[in-house]
Structure formats: C-alpha cells, structure tokens
C-alpha positions as CSV (number, residue, x, y, z in Angstrom):
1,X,110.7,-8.7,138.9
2,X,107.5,-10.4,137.5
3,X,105.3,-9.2,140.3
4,X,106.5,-5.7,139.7
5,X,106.0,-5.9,135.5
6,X,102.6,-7.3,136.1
7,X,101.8,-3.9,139.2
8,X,103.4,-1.5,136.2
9,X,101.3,-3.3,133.7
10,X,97.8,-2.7,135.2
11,X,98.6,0.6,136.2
12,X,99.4,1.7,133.0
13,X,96.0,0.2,131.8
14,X,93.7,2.7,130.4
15,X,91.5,4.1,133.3
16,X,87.6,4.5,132.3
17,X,86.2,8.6,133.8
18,X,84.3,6.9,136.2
19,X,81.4,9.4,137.1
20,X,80.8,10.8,140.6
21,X,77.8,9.0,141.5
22,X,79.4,6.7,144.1
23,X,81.8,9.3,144.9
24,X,80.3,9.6,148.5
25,X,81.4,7.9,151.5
26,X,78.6,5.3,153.1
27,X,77.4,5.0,149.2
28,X,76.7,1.5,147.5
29,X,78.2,1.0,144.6
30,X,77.4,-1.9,142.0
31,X,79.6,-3.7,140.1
32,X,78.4,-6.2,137.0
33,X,80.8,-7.8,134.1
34,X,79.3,-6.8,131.3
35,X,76.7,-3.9,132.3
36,X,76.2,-1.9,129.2
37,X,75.3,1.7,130.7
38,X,77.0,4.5,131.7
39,X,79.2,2.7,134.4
40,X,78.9,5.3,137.5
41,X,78.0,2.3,139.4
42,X,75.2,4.5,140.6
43,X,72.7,1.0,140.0
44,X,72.5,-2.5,138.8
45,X,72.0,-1.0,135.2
46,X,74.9,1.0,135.2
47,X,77.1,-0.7,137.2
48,X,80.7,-0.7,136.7
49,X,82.3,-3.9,134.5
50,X,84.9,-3.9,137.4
51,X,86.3,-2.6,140.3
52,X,88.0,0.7,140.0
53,X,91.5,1.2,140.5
54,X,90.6,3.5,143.2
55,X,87.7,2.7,145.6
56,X,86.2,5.2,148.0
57,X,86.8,5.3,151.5
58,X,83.0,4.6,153.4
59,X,81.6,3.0,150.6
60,X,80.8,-0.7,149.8
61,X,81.0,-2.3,146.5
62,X,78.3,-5.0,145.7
63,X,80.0,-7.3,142.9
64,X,77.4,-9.4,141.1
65,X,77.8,-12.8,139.3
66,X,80.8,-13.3,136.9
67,X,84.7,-13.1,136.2
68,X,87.0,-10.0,137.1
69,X,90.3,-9.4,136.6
70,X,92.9,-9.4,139.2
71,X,92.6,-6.6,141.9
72,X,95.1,-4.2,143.3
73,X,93.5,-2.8,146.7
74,X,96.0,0.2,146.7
75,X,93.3,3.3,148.1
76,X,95.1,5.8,150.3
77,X,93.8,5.7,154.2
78,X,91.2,8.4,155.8
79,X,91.5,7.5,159.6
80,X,90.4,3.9,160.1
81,X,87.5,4.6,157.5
82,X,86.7,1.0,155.7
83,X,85.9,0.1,152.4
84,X,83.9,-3.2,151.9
85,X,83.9,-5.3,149.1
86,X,80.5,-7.9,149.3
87,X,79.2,-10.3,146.8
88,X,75.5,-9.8,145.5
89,X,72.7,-12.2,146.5
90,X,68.9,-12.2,146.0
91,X,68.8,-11.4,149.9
92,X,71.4,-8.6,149.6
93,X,72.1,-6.5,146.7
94,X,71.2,-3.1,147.9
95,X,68.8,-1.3,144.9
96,X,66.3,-2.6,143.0
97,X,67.0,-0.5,140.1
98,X,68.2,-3.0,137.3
99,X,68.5,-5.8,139.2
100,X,67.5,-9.4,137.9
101,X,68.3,-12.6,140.4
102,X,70.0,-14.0,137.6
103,X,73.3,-11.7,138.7
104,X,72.8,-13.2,142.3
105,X,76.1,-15.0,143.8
106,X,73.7,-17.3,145.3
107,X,72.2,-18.0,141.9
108,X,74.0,-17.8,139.0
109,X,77.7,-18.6,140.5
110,X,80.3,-16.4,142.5
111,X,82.0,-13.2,141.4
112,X,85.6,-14.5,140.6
113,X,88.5,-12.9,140.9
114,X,90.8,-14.7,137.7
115,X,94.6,-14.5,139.3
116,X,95.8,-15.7,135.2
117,X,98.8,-17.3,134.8
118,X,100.6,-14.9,137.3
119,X,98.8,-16.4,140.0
120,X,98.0,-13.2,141.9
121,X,94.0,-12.6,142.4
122,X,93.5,-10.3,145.5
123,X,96.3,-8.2,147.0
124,X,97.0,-5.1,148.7
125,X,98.9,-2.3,149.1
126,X,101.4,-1.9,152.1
127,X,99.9,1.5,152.8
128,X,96.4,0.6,152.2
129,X,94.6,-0.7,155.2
130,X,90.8,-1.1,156.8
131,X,89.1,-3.7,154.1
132,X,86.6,-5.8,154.4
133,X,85.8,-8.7,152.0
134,X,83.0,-11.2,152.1
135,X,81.0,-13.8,150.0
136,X,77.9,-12.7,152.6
137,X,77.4,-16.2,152.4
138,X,76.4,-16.8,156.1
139,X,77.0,-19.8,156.9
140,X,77.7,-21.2,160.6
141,X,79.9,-24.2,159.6
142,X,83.5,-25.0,158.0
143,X,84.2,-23.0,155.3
144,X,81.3,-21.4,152.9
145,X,78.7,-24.4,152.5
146,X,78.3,-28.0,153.4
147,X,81.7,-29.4,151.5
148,X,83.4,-26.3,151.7
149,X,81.7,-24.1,149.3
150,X,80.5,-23.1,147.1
151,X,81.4,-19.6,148.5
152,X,79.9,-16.5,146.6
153,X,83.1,-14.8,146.0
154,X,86.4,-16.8,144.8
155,X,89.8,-16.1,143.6
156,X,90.5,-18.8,140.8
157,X,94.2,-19.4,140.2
158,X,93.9,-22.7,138.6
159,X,95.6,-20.8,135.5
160,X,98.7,-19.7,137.0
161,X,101.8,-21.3,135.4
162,X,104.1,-18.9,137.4
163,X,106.6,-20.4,139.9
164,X,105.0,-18.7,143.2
165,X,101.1,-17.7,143.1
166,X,100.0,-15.6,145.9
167,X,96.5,-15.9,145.1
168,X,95.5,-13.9,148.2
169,X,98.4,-11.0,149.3
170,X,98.0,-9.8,152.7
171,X,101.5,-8.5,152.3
172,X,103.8,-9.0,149.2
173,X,106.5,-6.9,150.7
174,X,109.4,-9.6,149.6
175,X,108.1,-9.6,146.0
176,X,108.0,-5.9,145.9
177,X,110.5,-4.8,148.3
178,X,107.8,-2.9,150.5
179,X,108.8,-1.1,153.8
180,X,106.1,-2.5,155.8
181,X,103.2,-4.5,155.7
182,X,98.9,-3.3,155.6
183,X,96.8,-4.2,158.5
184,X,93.4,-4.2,159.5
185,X,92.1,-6.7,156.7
186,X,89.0,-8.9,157.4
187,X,88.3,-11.2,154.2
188,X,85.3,-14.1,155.4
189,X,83.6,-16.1,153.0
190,X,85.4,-16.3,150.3
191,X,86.7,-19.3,148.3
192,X,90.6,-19.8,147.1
193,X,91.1,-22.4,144.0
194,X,94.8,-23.7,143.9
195,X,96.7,-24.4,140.8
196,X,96.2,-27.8,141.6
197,X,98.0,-31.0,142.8
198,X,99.6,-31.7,138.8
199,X,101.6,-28.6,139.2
200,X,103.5,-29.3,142.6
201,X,107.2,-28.7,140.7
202,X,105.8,-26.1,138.5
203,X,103.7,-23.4,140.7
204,X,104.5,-23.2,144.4
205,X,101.2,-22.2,145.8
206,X,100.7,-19.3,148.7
207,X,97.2,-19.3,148.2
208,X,97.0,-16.8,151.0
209,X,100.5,-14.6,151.8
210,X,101.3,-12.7,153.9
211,X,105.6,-12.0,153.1
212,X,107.2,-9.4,155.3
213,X,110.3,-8.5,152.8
214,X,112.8,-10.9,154.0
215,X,111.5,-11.4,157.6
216,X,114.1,-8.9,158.8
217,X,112.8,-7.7,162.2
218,X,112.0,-4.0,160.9
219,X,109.7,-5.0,158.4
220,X,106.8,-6.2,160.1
221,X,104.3,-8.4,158.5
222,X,101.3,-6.7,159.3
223,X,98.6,-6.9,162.1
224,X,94.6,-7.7,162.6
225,X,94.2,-10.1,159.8
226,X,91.1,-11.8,160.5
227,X,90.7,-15.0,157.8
228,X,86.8,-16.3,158.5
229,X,84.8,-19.1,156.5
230,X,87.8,-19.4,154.0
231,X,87.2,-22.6,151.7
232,X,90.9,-23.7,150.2
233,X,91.1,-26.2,147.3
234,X,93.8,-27.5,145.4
235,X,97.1,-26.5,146.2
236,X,99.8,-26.8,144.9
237,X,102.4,-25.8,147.8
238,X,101.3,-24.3,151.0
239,X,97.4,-23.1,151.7
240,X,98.3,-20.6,154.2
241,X,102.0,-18.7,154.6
242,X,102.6,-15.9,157.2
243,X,105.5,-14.4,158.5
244,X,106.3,-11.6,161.6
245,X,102.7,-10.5,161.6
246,X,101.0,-9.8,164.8
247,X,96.7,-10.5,165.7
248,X,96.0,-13.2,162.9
249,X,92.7,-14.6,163.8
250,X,91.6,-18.0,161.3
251,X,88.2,-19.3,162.1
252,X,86.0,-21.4,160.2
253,X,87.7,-22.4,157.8
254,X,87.7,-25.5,155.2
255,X,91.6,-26.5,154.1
256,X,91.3,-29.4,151.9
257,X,94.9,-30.7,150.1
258,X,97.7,-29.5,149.1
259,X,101.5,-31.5,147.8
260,X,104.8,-31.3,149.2
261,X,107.6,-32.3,146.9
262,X,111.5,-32.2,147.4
263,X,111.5,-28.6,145.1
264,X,108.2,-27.3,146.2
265,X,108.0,-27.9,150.0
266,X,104.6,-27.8,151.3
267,X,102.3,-27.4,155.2
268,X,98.8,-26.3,155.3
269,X,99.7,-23.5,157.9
270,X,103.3,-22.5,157.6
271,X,104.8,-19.5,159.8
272,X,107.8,-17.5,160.7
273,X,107.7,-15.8,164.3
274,X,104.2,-14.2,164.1
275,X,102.3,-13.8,167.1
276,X,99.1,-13.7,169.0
277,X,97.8,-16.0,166.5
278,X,94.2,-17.7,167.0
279,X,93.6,-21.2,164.5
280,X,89.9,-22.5,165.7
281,X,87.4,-24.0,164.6
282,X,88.6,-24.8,161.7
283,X,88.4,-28.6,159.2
284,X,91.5,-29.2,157.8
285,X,92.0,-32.4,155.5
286,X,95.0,-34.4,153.6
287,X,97.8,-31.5,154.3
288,X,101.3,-32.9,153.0
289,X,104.5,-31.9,154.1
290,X,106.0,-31.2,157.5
291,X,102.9,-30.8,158.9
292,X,99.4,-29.1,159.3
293,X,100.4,-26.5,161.1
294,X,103.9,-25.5,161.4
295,X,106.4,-22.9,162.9
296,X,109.5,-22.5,161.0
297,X,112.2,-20.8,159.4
298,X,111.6,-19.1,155.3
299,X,115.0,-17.3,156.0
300,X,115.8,-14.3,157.8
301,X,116.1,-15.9,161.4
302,X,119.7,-15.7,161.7
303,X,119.0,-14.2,165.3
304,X,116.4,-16.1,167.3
305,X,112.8,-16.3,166.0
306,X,109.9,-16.3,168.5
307,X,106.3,-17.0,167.9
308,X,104.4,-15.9,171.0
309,X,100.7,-16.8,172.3
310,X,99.2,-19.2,169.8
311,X,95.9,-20.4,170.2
312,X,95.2,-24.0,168.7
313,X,91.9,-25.3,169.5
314,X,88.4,-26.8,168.1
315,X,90.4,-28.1,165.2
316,X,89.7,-31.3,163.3
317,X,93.1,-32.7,161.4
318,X,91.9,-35.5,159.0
319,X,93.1,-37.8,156.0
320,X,90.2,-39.1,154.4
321,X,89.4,-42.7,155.0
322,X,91.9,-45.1,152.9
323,X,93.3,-41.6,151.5
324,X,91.2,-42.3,148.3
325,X,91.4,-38.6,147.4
326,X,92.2,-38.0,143.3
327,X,96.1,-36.9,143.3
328,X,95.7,-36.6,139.4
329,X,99.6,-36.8,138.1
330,X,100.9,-35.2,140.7
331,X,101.9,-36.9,144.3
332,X,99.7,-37.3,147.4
333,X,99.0,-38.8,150.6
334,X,102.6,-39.3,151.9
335,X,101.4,-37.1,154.8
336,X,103.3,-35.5,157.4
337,X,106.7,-35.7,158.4
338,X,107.4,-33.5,161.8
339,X,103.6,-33.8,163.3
340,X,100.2,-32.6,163.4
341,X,101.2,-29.5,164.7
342,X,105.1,-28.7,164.8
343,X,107.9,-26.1,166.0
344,X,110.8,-27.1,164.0
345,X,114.0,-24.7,162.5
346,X,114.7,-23.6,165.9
347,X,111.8,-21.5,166.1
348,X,111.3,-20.7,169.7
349,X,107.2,-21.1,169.9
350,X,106.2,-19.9,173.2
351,X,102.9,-19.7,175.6
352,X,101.3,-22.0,172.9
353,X,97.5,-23.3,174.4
354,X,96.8,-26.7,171.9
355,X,92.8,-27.2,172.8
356,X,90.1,-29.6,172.0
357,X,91.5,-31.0,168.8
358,X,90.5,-33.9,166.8
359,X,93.5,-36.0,164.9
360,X,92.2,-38.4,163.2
361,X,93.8,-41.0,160.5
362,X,97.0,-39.5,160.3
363,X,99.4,-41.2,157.9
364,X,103.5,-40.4,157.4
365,X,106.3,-40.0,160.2
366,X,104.5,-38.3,163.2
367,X,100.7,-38.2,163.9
368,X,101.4,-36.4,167.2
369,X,102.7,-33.0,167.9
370,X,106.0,-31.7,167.4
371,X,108.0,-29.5,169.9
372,X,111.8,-29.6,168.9
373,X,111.5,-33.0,167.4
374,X,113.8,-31.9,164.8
375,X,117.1,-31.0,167.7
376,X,117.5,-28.2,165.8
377,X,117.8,-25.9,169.1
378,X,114.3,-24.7,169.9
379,X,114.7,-23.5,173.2
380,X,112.5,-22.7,176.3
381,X,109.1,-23.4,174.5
382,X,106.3,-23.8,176.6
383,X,103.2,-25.3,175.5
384,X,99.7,-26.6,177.1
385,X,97.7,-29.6,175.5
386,X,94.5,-31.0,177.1
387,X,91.8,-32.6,175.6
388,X,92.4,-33.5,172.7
389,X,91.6,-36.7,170.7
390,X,93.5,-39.0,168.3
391,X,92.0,-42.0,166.7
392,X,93.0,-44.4,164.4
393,X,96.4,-42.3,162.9
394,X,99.1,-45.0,161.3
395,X,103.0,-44.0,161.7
396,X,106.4,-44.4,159.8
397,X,109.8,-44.6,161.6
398,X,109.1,-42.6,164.4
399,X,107.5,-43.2,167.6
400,X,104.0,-42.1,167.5
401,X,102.2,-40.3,169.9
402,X,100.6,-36.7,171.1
403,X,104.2,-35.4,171.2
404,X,108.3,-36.3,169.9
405,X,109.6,-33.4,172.2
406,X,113.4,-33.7,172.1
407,X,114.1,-29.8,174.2
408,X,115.2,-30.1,177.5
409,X,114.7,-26.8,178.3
410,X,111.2,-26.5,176.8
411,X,108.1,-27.4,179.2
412,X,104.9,-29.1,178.2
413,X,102.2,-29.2,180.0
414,X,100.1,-32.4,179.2
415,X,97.0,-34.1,180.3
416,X,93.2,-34.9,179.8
417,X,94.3,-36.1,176.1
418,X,92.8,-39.2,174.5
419,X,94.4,-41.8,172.2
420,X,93.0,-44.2,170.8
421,X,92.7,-47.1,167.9
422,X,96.5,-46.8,166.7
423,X,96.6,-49.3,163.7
424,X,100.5,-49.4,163.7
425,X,103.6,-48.3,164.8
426,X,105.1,-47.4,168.4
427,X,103.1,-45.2,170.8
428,X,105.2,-42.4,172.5
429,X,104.2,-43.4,176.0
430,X,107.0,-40.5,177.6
431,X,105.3,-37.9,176.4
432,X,101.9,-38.9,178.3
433,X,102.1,-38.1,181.6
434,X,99.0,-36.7,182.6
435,X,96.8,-38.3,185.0
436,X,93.6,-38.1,183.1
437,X,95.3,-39.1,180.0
438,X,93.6,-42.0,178.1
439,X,95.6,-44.6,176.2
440,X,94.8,-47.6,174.3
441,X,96.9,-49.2,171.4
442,X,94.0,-51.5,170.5
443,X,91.0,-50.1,168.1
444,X,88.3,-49.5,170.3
445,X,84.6,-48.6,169.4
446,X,85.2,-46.0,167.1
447,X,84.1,-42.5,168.9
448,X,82.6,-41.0,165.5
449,X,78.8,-41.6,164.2
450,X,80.0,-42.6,161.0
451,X,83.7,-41.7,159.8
452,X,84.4,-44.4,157.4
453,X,81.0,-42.9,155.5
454,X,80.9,-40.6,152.6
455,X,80.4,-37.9,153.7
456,X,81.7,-39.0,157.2
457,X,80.0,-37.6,160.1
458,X,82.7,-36.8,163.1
459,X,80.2,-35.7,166.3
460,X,80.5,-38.0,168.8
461,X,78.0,-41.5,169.1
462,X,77.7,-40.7,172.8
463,X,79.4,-39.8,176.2
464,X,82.3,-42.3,176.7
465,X,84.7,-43.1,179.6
466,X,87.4,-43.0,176.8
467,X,86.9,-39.1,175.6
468,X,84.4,-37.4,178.4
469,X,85.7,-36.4,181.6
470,X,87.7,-33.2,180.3
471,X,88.8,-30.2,181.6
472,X,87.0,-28.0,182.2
473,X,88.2,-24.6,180.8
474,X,87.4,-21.2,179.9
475,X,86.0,-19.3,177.3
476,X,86.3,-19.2,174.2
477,X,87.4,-23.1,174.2
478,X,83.5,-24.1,176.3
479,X,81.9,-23.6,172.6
480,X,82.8,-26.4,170.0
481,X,82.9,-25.2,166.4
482,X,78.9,-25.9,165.8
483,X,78.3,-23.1,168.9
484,X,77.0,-25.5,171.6
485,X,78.3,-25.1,175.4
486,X,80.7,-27.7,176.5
487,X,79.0,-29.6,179.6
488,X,76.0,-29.1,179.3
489,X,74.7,-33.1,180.2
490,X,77.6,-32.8,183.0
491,X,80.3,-34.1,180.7
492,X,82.7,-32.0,179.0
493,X,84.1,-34.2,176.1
494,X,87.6,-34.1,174.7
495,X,88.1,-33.6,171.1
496,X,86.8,-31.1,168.7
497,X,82.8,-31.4,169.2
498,X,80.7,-31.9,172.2
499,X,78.5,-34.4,172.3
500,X,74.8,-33.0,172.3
501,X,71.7,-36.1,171.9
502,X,69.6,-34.2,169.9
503,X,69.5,-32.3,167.7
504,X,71.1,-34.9,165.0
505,X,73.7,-33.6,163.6
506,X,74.1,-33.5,159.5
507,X,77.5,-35.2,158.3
508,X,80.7,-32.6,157.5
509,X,80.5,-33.4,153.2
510,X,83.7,-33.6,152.4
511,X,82.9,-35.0,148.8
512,X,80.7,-32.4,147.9
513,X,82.9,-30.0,145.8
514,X,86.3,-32.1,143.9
515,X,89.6,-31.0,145.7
C-alpha cells in the first residue's frame, strides 16, 4: 500500500508543458537541477530541472551534476526502440551550447537519484522495457573507480526509514501487484548507497529488486537484465534480490557489506529459481548472512523451484583483513552461515559451472560451497567446480572446505581446486576428490602480492606449484577480470587472476570510499 501511495502521489504531481524540442527520436536531450530557461531540454541552458515523466522513445537524456528526485521509467514501448539515460562529463555531454565543466559528473559530483525516506530511487514499469542507464564512467575494473566509485550517476537511499527500500526496481510486481515483469534493461556504471549498517532492524535493503508478484510461476520476473560496473555500499539487508527472471548477466561489479539480523535476513546475491544467470568478474567483500551468493526460497515454491545454468566464475569473495570494517551501531562480521556460494530451501540449482574463484578470509560456519548442506531436499543438482582458490578462511561448527554437500542424488563434479592456509577448524577432505586438487591445512607462502596491505593487492606473487597447473577451459573463463589471456607463460593459474610478470599491477583500494 505505501509503494502504491507514493506511484499515485508523483503522478498526480503537477506536470511542467514541456516544449517539443526533444520531441524527436535519436535527439539529445539535457537535463540540469536548477537550469533557469525555458526547460525544452533543447541545450545545457535550457535544460530540463528533471527527468520528464514521459521520455521519448530514440532519444538519450544527458543528466548533469546534482540531485533528482525519484524516477518512474513508465514510457510506453515502440518496437525494441531504447531510451538512454547517461550522465554528463567534460568528455561527453553532447552540445556546447550553455555548457560549463562545472556540471560535469566527472567534476563537480554525480547526478543522484534521492530514493527519500521511501527508499525507492530508480524503478520501472512492468510494461516499459528497452533502457539503458550509465554513469559513462569507463572504467575497466570492479565497480566505477579504484575503490568502487565514485560512479557518475548514484541512487542515494541513505534516507529511507521505510521497512523495505528497493533502491533499484527491475520489477516491483509483488509491491504493486503487476502481471508481469519489464525486460531488456542494461544499467552499468552506476553507484547504489544503502541505508546503512545502523538500520539492519529498521530498513530491509533490496538495493537492486527484481520481485515477480509472489513468485507464482505465471508471473515471470523479467528477462535480459544486464547489471555492469555496479558499485554497492551500505546495506542494510540484501545488495542484490531476484526472483523467476531469466538472462541476468552481473559483471564488474563492486559489492561491499551488508548485515544479516534474526528480523532482517541478509546475502549479497539472493535468488528464487531464475535462470541462465552469469555472476563474473565481479569483487564482492564482508557479505553477512547465509551466504554471498545464494539460491533460496522468498515464498511461492510450494511446487519445486529450479534455477538452471548459472555461471559463477572470475569472482573474488573477501572479508577484509582482521574484519576491521566500521559496523557503526549496527552488527557485522559474523559472516556466513551456509557457504560462499549456497543452494539451500530445497531449491533444485542445476547445470551450475563454479569457475576461477578467489575465497579468501572467510569467517562464520562455512567458507566453502554449499550444495544441500541444509537436508532440506534439494534434489538432482549438478554442479562443476575447478579452479578455484581458498586461502586463509577460519570456520565455526562445521567442517570447512570447497563443499558440505549432504544430496545423494545431486552430482558434483570437482577438481583442479586449491586450498590453502586454513587458520582453524576441520577441513572437509570428502568433498575433494579431484586428482589435481591441492590441499594444505598449514599456512603456506601467502599466494597474494600484498593482502594483509591497505589497500591489499590480490594478483598473484608468481607461478606456484600450489595454484598453477589448471584446467584449461573455454571461453569466456580464459580472460581473468583485468582482460588478460589465461596461459599465456604456459601456466594457467587457479583462482580469480592470472598471473602476468609485468605489467605491475595497481592494488584493488578497498578503503578508498567508507562502506
């Protein structure tokens, strides 16, 4: 009932006569808080204080510097006709007709989206599909910038007091009751502030959402998302939530905390039964709750849920070192409780390829992966795991190890993994059964340049009887997350990067930006 006060509530806002000037498709319209002209968004000078309630199919809207109120993307389709929404920089900002640097992205600060107190910052309608959304900030690592960001275009919901936020809604069909969800929606680039770890029992984050109306088979929840160069901050509850979508594509992205409490349960990745679903590439840091990234059941799987042909590969799963990160009042590094990656709730997770991973300080029950560890009944999974490293991960009460797989009918096929430096706890030895497996309780030479540092620096010091010697697969898993070839010096490490002698690689800043 709030989300569909607040939908009423901006409709009914006044609606400025916008003139026609942009009213072309393959125009460029500008968009600047506080332009004083005629607001035609025709140029830089008369650019329009915000976005229109209805944007034009073709066009793209260049938004400059400054704070904007929540958006609705509700325009009707044309065909498969796009409409782009782009920050400004100096390098990109289409005329020159009124424009100062000073409303650059790049200069002056992103073009924020303010989700309030509701929570809600960028969401769109189930009939409105073919977007594109970008912070054109171009860069080739995690996330926006070294750190994260700053990205040029954010959704801030550091204000929400509301008891679920949705700060970006792929599909809010359960809030709304919608018959379907949108598809085709390509958002890179941008950055996603959390409510923040204080108000764990307060605001239950979704900072992105995708909600099918229930989960009830019929009601779909959406297709072709792809989710690019994302930087996630401060989360309250869970940093990503999908549900019966199909084609989700997450690349590139930074995840950086979240909190899991008894009321407000938390994972970085949480998902119900979607499908053909790529996560690479991607750094994700101090995730709380079940696990990092995990399939389970919201509600609606009274029949038998299947999530089909996941793709899991070129990630690197960290908790900083000592898990020094500020949990202001609210609580924080108790880490996972089902594993790194998990199928739990009976979720049947099938044809699921787990790639060229790094796990690495793991803290909490299970620093390993998780296929049925629950018994809760998930049958005939099958999943593939080959090189991938752990180092250094600590345990609770039990065992600890690449897998806790309690499904007799499920098949895993496992080998080419390498663990190493466990500092406590029992290592899962029945799970390792591959020839080519490497396994070593004690601490050995750590395989990381420097990730005890701050920033740490996770490439690899050198090739190493402990990690090289991988398979050797296919693309798209023979390019590690900084685009070189695997193999090129005749070794084909395990773990997320490839080891390459020069150039020397810069550190991943995690302390650049607070969390």
């Amino acid at each position: 009932m709030r989300r569909l006060l607040f939908i009423l509530a901006f409709l009914s806002c006044p609606v400025l006569a916008w003139a026609t000037a942009c009213d072309v498709p393959t125009s460029t319209c500008y968009v600047r808080a506080g332009a004083t002209g005629i607001a035609d968004g025709s140029d830089w000078t008369n650019a329009y204080t915000a976005l229109p309630a209805t944007l034009i199919r073709g066009d793209t809207y260049l938004m400059a510097s400054g704070t904007y109120p929540a958006y609705f993307a509700d325009t009707a389709n044309s065909g498969t006709t796009v409409i782009t929404i782009q920050a400004a920089t100096v390098a990109s900002h289409g005329t020159a007709v009124g424009w100062l640097n000073s409303y650059a992205t790049d200069v002056s600060g992103p073009a924020v989206f303010n989700a309030g107190t509701g929570g809600i910052g960028l969401y769109f309608n189930y009939s409105s599909d073919y977007w594109v959304v970008t912070g054109n900030n171009g860069y080739a690592g995690f996330g926006c910038a070294a750190g994260g960001g700053p990205c040029n275009l954010k959704i801030d919901g550091s204000s929400s007091t509301a008891a679920e936020a949705d700060n970006l809604g792929l599909c809010e069909g359960g809030n709304y009751g919608w018959p379907s969800c949108p598809h085709d929606i390509t958002v890179s680039y941008l950055e996603i502030q959390g409510a923040g770890f204080a108000k764990a029992d307060v605001v239950w984050d979704n900072n992105i959402h995708d909600d099918s109306n229930g989960g009830t088979s019929s009601n779909g929840g959406g297709s072709n998302f792809t989710l690019s160069h994302l930087y996630i901050h401060g989360s309250s509850g869970v940093p990503v939530f999908t549900e019966r979508a199909t084609n989700i594509i997450f690349d590139h992205c930074y995840t950086t905390g979240n909190v899991s409490t008894n009321s407000n349960h938390g994972e970085g990745f949480a998902d119900q039964a979607s499908s053909n679903v790529t996560i690479s590439n991607n750094l994700w840091e101090d995730q709380e709750g079940s696990g990092f990234i995990v399939e389970l059941d919201r509600g609606g799987c009274q029949a038998v849920c299947t999530a089909n042909n996941w793709q899991i590969y070129g990630n690197l799963f960290y908790y900083d070192n000592g898990n020094t990160r500020s949990c202001q009042t609210g609580p924080c590094n108790t880490g996972i409780g089902d594993g790194v990656i998990a199928c739990i709730n009976a979720l049947i997770c099938t044809n699921w390829l787990i790639y060229q991973n790094d796990m690495v300080n793991m803290i909490g029950n299970n620093a390993g992966l998780c296929e049925d560890c629950t018994s809760e009944g998930n049958v005939a999974a099958t999943w593939t795991v080959k090189n991938n490293l752990w180092w250094s991960n600590k345990t609770g009460g039990i065992p600890m190890g690449a897998g806790y797989e309690q499904c007799s009918t499920c098949t895993v096929t496992e080998d080419y993994n390498s663990i190493l430096g466990y500092n406590t706890g029992t290592l899962d030895t029945t799970f390792f059964t591959g020839a080519h497996d490497v396994l070593l309780v004690s601490t050995p030479t750590s395989p990381f340049v420097l990730w005890t540092a701050n920033p740490p620096n996770f490439h690899l010091t050198g090739e190493n009887a402990y990690w090289n010697n991988g398979l050797t697969l296919g693309a798209p898993y023979n390019v590690d997350p900084d685009g070189v070839s695997r193999g090129l010096d005749g070794q084909w490490d395990r773990g997320t990067f490839e080891y390459l002698s020069a150039p020397v690689y810069a550190p991943i800043n995690l302390r650049a930006i607070p969390h």
